[in-house]
PDB file of N, CA, C, O and CB in Angstrom:
ATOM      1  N   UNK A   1      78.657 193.206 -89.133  1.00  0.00           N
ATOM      2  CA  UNK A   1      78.135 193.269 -87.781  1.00  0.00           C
ATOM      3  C   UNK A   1      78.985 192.369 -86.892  1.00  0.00           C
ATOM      4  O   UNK A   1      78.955 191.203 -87.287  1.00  0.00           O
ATOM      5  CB  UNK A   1      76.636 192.851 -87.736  1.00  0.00           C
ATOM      6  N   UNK A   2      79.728 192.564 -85.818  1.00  0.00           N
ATOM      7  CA  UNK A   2      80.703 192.303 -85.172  1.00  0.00           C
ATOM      8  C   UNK A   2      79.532 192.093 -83.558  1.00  0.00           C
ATOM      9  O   UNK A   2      78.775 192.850 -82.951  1.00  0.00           O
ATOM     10  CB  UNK A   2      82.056 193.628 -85.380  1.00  0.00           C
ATOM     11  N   UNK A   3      79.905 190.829 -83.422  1.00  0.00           N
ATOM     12  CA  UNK A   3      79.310 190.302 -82.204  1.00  0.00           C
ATOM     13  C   UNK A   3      79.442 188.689 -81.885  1.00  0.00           C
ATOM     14  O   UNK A   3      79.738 187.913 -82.794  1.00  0.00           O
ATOM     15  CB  UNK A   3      77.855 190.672 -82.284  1.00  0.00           C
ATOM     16  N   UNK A   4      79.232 188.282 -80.691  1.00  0.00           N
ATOM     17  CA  UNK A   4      79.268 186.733 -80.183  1.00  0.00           C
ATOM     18  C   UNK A   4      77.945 186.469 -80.254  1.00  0.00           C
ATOM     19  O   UNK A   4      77.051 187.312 -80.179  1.00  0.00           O
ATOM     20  CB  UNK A   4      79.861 186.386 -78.656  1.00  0.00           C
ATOM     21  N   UNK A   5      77.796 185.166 -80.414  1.00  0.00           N
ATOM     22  CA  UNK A   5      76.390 184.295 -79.533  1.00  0.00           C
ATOM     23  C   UNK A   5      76.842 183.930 -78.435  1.00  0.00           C
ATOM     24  O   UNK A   5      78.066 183.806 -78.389  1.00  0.00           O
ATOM     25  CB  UNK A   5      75.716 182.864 -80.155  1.00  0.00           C
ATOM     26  N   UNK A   6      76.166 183.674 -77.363  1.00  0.00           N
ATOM     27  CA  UNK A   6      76.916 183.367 -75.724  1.00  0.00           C
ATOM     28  C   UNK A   6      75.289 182.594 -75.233  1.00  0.00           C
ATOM     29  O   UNK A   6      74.114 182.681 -75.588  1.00  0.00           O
ATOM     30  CB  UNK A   6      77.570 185.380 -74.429  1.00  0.00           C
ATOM     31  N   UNK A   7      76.152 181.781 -74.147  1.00  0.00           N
ATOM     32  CA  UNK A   7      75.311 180.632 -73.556  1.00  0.00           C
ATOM     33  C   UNK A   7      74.944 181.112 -72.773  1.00  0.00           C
ATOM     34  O   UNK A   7      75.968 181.285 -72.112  1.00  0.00           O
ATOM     35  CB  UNK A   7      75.721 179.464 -73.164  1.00  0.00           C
ATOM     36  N   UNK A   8      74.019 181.615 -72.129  1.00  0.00           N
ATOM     37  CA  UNK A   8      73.628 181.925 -70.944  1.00  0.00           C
ATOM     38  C   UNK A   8      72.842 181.031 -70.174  1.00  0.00           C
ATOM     39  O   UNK A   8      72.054 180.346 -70.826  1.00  0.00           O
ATOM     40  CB  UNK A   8      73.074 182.951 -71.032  1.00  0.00           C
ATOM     41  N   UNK A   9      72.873 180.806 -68.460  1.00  0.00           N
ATOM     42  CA  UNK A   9      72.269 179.888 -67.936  1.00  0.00           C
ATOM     43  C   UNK A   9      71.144 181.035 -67.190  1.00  0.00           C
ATOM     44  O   UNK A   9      71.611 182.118 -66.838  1.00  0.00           O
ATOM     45  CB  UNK A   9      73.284 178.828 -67.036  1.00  0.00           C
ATOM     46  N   UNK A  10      69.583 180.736 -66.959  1.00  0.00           N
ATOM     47  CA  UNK A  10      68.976 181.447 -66.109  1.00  0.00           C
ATOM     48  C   UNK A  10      69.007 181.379 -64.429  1.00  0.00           C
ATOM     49  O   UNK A  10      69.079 180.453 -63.621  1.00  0.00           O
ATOM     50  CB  UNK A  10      67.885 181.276 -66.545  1.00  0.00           C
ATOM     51  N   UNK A  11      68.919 182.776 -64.326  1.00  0.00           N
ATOM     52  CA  UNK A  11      69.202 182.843 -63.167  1.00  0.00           C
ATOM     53  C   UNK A  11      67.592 181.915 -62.084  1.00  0.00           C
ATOM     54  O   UNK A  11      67.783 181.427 -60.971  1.00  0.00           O
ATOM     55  CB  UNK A  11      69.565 184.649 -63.004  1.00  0.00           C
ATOM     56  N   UNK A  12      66.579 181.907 -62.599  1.00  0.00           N
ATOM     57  CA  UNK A  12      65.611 181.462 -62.115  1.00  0.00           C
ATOM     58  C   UNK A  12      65.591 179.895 -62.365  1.00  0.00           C
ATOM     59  O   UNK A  12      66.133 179.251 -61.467  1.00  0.00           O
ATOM     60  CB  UNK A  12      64.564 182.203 -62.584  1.00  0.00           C
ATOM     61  N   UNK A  13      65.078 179.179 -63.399  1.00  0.00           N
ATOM     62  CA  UNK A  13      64.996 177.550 -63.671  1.00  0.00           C
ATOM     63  C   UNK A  13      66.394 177.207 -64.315  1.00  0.00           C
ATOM     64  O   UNK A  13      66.445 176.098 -64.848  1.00  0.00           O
ATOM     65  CB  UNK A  13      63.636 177.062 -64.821  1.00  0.00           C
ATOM     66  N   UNK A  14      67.611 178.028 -64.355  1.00  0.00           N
ATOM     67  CA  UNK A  14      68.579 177.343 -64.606  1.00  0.00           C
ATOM     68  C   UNK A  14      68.711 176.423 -66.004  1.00  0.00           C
ATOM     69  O   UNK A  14      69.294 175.368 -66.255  1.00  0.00           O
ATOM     70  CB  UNK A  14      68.633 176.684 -63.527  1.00  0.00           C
ATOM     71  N   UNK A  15      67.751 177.491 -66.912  1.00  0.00           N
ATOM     72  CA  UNK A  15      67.825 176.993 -68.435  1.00  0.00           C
ATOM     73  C   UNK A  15      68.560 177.373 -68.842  1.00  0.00           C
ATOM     74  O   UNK A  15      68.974 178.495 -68.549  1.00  0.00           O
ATOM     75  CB  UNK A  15      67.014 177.141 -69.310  1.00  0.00           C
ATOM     76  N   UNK A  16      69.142 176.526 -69.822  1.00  0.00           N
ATOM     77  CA  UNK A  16      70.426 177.450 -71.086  1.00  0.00           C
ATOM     78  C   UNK A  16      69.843 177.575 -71.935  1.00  0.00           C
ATOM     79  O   UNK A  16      68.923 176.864 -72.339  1.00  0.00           O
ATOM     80  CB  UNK A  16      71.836 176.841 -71.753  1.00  0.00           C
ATOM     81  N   UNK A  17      70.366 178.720 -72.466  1.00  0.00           N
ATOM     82  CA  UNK A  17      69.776 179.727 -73.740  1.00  0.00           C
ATOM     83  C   UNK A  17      70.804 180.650 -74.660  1.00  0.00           C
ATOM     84  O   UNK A  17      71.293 181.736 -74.348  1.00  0.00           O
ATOM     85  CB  UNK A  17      68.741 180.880 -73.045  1.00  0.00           C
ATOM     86  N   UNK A  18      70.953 180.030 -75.667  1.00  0.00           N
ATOM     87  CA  UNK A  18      72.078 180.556 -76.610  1.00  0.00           C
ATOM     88  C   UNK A  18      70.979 182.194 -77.344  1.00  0.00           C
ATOM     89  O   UNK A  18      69.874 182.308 -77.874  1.00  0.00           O
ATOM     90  CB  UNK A  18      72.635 178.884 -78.160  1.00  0.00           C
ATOM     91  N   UNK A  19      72.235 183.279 -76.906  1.00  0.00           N
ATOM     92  CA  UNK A  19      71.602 184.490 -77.733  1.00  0.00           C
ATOM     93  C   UNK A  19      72.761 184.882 -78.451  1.00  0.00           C
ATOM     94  O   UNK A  19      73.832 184.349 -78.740  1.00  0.00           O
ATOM     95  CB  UNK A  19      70.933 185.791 -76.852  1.00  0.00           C
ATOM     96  N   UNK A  20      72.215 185.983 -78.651  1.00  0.00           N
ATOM     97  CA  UNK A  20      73.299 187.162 -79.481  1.00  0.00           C
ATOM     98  C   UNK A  20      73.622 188.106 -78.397  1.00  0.00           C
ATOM     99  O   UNK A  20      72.770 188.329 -77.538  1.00  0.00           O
ATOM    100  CB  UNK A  20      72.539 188.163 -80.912  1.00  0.00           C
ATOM    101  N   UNK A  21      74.788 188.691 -78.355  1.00  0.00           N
ATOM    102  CA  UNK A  21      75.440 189.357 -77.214  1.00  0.00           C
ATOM    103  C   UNK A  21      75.129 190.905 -77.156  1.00  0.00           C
ATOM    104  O   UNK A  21      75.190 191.615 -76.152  1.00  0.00           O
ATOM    105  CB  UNK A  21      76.985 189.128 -77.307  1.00  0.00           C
ATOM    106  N   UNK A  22      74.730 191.341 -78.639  1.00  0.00           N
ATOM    107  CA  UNK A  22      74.112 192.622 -78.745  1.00  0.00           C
ATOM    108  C   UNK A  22      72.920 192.689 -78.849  1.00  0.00           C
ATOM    109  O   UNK A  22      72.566 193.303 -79.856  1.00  0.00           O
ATOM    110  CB  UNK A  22      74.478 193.277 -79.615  1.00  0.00           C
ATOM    111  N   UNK A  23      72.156 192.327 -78.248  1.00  0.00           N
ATOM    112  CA  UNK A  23      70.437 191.555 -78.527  1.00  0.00           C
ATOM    113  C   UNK A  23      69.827 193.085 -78.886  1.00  0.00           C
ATOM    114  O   UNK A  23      69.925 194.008 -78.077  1.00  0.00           O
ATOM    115  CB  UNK A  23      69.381 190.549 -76.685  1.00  0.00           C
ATOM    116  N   UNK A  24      69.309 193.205 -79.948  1.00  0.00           N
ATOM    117  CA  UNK A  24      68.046 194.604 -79.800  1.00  0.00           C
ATOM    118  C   UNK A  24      66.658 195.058 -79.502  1.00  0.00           C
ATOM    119  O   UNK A  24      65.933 196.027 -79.728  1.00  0.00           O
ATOM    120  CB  UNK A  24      67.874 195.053 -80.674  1.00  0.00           C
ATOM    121  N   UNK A  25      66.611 193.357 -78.595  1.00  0.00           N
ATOM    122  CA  UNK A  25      65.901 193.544 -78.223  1.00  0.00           C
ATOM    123  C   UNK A  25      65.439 192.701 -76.652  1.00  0.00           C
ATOM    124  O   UNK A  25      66.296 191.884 -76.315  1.00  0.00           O
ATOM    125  CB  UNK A  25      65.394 193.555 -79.261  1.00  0.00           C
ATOM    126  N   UNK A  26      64.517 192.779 -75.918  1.00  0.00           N
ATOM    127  CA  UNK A  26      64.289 191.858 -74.713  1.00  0.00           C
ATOM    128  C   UNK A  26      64.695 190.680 -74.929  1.00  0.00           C
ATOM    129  O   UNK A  26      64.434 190.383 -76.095  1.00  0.00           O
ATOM    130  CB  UNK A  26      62.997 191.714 -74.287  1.00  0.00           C
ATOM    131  N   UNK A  27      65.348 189.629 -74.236  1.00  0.00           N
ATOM    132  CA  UNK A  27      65.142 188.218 -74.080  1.00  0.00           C
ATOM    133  C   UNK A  27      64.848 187.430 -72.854  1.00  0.00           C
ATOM    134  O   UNK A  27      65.559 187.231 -71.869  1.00  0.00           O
ATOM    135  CB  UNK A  27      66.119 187.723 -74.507  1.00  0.00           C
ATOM    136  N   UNK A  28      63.879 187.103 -73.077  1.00  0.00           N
ATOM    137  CA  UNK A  28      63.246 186.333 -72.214  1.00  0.00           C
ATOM    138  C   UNK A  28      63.482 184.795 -72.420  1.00  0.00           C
ATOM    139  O   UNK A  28      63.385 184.058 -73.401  1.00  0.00           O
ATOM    140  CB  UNK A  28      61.892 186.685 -72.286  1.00  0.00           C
ATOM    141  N   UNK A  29      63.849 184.596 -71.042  1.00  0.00           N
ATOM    142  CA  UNK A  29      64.110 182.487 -70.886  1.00  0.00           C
ATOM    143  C   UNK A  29      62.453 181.936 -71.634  1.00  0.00           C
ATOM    144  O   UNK A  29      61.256 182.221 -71.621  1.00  0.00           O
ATOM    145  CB  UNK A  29      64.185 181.625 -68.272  1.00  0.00           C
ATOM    146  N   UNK A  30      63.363 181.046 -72.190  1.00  0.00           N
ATOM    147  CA  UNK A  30      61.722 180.100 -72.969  1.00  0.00           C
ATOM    148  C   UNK A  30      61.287 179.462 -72.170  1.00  0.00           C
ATOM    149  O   UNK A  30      60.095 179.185 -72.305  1.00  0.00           O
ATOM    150  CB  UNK A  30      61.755 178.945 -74.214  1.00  0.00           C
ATOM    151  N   UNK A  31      62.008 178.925 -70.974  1.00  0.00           N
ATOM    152  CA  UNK A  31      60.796 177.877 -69.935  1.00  0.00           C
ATOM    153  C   UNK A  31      60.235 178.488 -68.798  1.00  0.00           C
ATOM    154  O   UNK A  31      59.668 177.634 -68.117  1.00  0.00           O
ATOM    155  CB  UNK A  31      61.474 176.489 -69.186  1.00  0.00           C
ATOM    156  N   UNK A  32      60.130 180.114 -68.100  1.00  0.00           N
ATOM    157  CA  UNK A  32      60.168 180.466 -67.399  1.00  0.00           C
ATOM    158  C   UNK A  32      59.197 182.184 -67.563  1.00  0.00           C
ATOM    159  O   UNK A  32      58.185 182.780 -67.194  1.00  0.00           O
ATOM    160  CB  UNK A  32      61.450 180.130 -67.148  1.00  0.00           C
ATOM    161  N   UNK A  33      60.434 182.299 -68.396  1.00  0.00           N
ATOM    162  CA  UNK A  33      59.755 183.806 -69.151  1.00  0.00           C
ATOM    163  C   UNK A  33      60.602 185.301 -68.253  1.00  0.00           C
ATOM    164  O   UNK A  33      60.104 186.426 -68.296  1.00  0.00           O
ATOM    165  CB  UNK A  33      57.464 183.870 -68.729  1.00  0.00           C
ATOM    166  N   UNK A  34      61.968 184.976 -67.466  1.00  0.00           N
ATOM    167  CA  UNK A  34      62.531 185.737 -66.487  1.00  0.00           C
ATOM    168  C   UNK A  34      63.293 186.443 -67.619  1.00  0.00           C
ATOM    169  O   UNK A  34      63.076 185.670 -68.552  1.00  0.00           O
ATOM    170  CB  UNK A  34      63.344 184.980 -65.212  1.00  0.00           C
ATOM    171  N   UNK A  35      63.960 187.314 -68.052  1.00  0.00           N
ATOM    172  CA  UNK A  35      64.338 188.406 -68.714  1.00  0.00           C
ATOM    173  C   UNK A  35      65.696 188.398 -68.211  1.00  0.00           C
ATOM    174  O   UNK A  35      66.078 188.789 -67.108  1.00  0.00           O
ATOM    175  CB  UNK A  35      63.501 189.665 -68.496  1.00  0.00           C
ATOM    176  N   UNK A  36      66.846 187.565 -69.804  1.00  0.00           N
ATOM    177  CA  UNK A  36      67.841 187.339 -69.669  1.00  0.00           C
ATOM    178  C   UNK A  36      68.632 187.771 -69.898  1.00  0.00           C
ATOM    179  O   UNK A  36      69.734 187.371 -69.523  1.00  0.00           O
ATOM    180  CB  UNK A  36      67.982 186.781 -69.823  1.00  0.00           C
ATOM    181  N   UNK A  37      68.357 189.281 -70.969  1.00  0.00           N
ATOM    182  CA  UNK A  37      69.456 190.142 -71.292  1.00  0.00           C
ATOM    183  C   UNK A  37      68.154 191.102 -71.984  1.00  0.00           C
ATOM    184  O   UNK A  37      67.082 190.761 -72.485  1.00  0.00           O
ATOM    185  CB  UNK A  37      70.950 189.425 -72.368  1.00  0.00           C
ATOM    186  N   UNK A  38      68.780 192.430 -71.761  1.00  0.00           N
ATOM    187  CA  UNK A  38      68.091 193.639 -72.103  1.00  0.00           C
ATOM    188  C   UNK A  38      68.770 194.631 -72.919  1.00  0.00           C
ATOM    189  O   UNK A  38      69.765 195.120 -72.386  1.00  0.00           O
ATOM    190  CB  UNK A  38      67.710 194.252 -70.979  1.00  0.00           C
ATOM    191  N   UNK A  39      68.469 195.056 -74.107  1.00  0.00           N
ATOM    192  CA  UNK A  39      69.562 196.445 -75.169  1.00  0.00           C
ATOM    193  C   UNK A  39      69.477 197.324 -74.350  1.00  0.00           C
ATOM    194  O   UNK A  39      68.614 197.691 -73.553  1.00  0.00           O
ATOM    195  CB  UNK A  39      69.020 197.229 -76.843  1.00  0.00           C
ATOM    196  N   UNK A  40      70.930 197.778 -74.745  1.00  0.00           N
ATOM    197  CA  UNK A  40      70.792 198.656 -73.836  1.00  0.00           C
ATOM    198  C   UNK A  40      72.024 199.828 -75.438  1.00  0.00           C
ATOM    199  O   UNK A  40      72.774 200.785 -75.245  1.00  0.00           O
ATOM    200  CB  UNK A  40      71.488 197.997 -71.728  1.00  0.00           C
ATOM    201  N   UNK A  41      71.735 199.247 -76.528  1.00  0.00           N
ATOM    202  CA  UNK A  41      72.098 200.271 -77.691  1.00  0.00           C
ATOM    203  C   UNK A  41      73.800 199.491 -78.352  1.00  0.00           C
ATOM    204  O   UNK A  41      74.260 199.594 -79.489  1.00  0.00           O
ATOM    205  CB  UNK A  41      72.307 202.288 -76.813  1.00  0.00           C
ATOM    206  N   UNK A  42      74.394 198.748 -77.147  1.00  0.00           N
ATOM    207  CA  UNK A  42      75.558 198.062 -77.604  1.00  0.00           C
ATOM    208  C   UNK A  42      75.476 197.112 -77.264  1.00  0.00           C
ATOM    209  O   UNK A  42      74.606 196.546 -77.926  1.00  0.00           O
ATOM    210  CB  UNK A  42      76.652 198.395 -77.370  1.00  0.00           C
ATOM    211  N   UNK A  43      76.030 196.266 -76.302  1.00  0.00           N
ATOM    212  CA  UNK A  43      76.188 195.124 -75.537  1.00  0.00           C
ATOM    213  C   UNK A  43      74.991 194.915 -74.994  1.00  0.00           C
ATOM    214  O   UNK A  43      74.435 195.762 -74.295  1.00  0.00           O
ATOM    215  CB  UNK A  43      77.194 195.172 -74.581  1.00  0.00           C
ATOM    216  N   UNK A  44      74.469 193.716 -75.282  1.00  0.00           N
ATOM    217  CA  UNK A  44      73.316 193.920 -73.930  1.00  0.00           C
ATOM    218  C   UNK A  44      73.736 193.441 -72.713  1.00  0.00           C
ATOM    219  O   UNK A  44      74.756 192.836 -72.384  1.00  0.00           O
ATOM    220  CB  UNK A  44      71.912 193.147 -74.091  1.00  0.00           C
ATOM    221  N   UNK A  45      72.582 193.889 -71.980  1.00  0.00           N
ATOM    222  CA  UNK A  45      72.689 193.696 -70.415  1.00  0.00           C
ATOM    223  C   UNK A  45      72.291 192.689 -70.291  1.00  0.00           C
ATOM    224  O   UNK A  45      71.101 192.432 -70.475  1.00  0.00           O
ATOM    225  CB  UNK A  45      72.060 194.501 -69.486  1.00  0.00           C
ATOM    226  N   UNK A  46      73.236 191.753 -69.915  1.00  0.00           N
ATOM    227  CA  UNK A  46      72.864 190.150 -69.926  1.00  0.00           C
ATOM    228  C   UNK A  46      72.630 189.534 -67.855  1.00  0.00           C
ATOM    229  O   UNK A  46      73.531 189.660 -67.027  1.00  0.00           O
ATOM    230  CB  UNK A  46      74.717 189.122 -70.967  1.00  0.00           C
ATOM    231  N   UNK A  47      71.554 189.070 -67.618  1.00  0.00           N
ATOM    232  CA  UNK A  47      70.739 189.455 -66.351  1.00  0.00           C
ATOM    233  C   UNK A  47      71.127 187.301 -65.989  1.00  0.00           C
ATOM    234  O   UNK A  47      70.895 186.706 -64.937  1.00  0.00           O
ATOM    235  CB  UNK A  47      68.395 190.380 -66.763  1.00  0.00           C
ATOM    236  N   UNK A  48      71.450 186.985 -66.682  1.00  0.00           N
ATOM    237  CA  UNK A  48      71.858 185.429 -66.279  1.00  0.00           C
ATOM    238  C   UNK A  48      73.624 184.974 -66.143  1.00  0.00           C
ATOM    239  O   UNK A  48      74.529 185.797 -66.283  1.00  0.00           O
ATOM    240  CB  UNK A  48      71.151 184.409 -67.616  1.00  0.00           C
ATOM    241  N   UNK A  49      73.791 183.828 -65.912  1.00  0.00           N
ATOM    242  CA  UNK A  49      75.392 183.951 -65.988  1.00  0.00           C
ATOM    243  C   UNK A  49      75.834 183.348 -66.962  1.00  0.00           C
ATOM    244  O   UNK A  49      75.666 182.129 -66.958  1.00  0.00           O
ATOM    245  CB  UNK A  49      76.159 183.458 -64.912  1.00  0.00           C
ATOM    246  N   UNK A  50      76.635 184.050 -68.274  1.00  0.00           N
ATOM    247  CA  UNK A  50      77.278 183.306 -69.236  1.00  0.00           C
ATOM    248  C   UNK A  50      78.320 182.340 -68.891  1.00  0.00           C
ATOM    249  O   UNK A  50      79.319 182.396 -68.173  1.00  0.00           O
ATOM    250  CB  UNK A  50      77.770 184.119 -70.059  1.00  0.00           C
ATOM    251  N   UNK A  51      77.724 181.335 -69.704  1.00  0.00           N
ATOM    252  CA  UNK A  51      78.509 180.190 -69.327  1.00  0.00           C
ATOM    253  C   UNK A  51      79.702 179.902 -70.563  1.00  0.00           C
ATOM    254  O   UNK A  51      80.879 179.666 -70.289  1.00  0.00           O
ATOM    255  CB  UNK A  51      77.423 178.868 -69.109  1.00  0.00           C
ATOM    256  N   UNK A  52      79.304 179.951 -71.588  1.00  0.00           N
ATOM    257  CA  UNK A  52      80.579 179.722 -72.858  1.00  0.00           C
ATOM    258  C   UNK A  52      80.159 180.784 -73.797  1.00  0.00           C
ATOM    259  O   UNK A  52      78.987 181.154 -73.862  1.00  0.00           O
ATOM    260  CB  UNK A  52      80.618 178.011 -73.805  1.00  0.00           C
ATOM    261  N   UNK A  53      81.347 181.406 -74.712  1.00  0.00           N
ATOM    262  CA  UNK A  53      80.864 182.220 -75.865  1.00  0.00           C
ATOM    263  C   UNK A  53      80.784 180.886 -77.218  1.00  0.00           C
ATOM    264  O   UNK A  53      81.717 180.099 -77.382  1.00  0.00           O
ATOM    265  CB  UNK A  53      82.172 183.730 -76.201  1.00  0.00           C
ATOM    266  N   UNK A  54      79.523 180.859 -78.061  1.00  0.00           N
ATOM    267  CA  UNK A  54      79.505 179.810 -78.473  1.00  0.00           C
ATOM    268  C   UNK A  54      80.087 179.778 -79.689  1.00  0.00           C
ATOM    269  O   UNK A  54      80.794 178.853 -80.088  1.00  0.00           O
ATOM    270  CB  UNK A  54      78.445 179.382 -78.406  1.00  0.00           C
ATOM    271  N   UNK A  55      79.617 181.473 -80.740  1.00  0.00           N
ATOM    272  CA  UNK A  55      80.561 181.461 -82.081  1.00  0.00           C
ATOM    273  C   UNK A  55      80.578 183.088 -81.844  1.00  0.00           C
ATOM    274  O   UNK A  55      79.774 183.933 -81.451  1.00  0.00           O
ATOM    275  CB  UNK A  55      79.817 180.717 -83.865  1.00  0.00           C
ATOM    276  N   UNK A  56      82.191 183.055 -82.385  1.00  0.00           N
ATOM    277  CA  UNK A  56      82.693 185.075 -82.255  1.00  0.00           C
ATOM    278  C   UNK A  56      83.084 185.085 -83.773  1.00  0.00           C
ATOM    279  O   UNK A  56      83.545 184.322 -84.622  1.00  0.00           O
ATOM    280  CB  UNK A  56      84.554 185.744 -80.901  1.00  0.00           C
ATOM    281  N   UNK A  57      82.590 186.533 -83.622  1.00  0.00           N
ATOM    282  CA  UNK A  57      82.800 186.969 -85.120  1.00  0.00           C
ATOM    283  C   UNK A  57      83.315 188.119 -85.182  1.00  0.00           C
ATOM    284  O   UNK A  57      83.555 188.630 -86.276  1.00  0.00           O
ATOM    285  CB  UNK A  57      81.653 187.037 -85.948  1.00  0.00           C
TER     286      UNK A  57
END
C-alpha cells in the first residue's frame, strides 16, 4: 500500500493533525470536529492546509 502521512493544519482552530493521505474514510479535526479530508476512492480530499509530508512510502 503506497501512500504518505501528511500534517495537516485546520482550517477552523488551526489544529495539527497527522493523517494518511488516502484516508477511507471521513476525518474530522479532534478539537473542533470541522472535516479535514474526505475519500474520495484515491487521494483524499484534504479540506485543511498541509503543512509537511511526515513519512512516504
Amino acid at each position: 500500500m503506497a501512500g504518505s502521512f501528511i500534517r495537516v493544519q485546520c482550517p477552523d482552530c488551526e489544529n495539527e493533525q497527522t493523517l494518511f493521505e488516502k484516508a477511507a474514510s471521513e476525518v474530522t479535526c479532534a478539537v473542533c470536529g470541522t472535516t479535514l479530508a474526505s475519500p474520495t476512492g484515491g487521494k483524499a480530499e484534504i479540506e485543511g492546509e498541509v503543512l509537511e509530508v511526515v513519512e512516504q512510502r
